[in-house]
Each structure stands twice: as C-alpha cells, then as structure tokens.
C-alpha positions in Angstrom: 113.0 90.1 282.6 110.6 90.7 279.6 112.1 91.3 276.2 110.4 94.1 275.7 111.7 95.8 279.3 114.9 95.2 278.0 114.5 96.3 274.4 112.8 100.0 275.7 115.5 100.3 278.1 118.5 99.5 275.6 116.7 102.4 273.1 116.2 104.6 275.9 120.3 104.3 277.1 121.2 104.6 272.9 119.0 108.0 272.8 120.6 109.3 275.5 124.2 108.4 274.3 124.0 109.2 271.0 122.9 111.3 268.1 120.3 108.9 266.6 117.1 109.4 264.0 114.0 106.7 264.3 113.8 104.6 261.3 115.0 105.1 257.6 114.7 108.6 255.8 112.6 108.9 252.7 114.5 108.2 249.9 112.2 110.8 248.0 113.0 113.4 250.4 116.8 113.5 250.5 117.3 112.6 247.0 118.3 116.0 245.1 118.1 116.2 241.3 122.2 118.0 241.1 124.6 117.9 244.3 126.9 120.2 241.6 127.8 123.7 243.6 125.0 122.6 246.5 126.2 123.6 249.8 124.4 121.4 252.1 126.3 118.7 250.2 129.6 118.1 251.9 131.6 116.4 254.2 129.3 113.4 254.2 130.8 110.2 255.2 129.2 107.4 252.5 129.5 103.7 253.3 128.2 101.7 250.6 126.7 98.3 251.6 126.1 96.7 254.9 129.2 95.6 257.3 128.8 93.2 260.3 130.5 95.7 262.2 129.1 98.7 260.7 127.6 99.7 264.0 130.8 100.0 265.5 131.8 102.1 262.6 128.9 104.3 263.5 128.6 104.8 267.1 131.8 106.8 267.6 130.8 109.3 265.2 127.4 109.7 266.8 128.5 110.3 270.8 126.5 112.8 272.4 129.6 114.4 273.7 130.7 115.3 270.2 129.7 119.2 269.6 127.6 119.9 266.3 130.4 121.4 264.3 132.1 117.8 264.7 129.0 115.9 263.4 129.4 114.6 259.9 126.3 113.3 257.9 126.4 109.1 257.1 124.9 108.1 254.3 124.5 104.2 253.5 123.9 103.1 250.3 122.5 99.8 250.0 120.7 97.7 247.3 121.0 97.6 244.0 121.1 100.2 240.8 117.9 99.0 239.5 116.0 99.0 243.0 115.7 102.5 243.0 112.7 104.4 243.3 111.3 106.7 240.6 112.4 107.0 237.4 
C-alpha cells in the first residue's frame, strides 16, 4: 500500500475517534498577559516537556465518547525559558 493511503487513512480513523486540533496553536494567541481572577483559566492539565509515551497520556482524555463538560484543556510546555517569543 502507499504511505500516503495509509497515513490519510490513520488521520482520518484519529479524527473520528478523538477530539483533535491540526497543528500547533499560536503561541501569540493563547498567551494572556495575567491568568490572576481569569475564568477561562482553569482546570487545564499542563505537562511540561515531551514523554515517549505522552501520546498514550493524551488519547484517553481526547475520546470522542467523552461529553464536553468532561473535556479538560492540555497544555505542553516545551523548550526553553529564553526561546520564547516576544519580549
């Protein structure tokens, strides 16, 4: 089979199974100046760095049969300090 069958179907199968975005969000875009007293700021799971497993760790909390009050937001923090953006 082609690689690229195979790739289109295995994203097709995750879309269908799971909660999923396309690509990276914009660091500029969810980065907000005070999280103190901001409501859309809570019950975020935060993983900092990369895991080997870390897609295992994410998949369960991303099943399609899981209802949208049981969704949590995952945020991944990655790099380092000084490789921020901005300022």
């Amino acid at each position: 089979m082609d690689s690229q069958y195979i790739h289109e179907a295995e994203n097709k199968k995750l879309m269908a199974e799971y909660y999923v975005t396309e690509g990276r969000a914009d660091l500029m875009n969810v980065t907000l100046a005070s999280l103190e007293n901001n409501p859309s700021v809570k019950n975020h799971i935060i993983v900092c760095g990369i895991h080997s497993a870390i897609k295992s760790f994410i998949m369960p909390l991303r099943k399609r049969y899981l209802k949208d009050h049981q969704l949590q937001k995952i945020v991944i923090i990655t790099g380092e300090p000084d490789e921020r953006g901005g300022d």
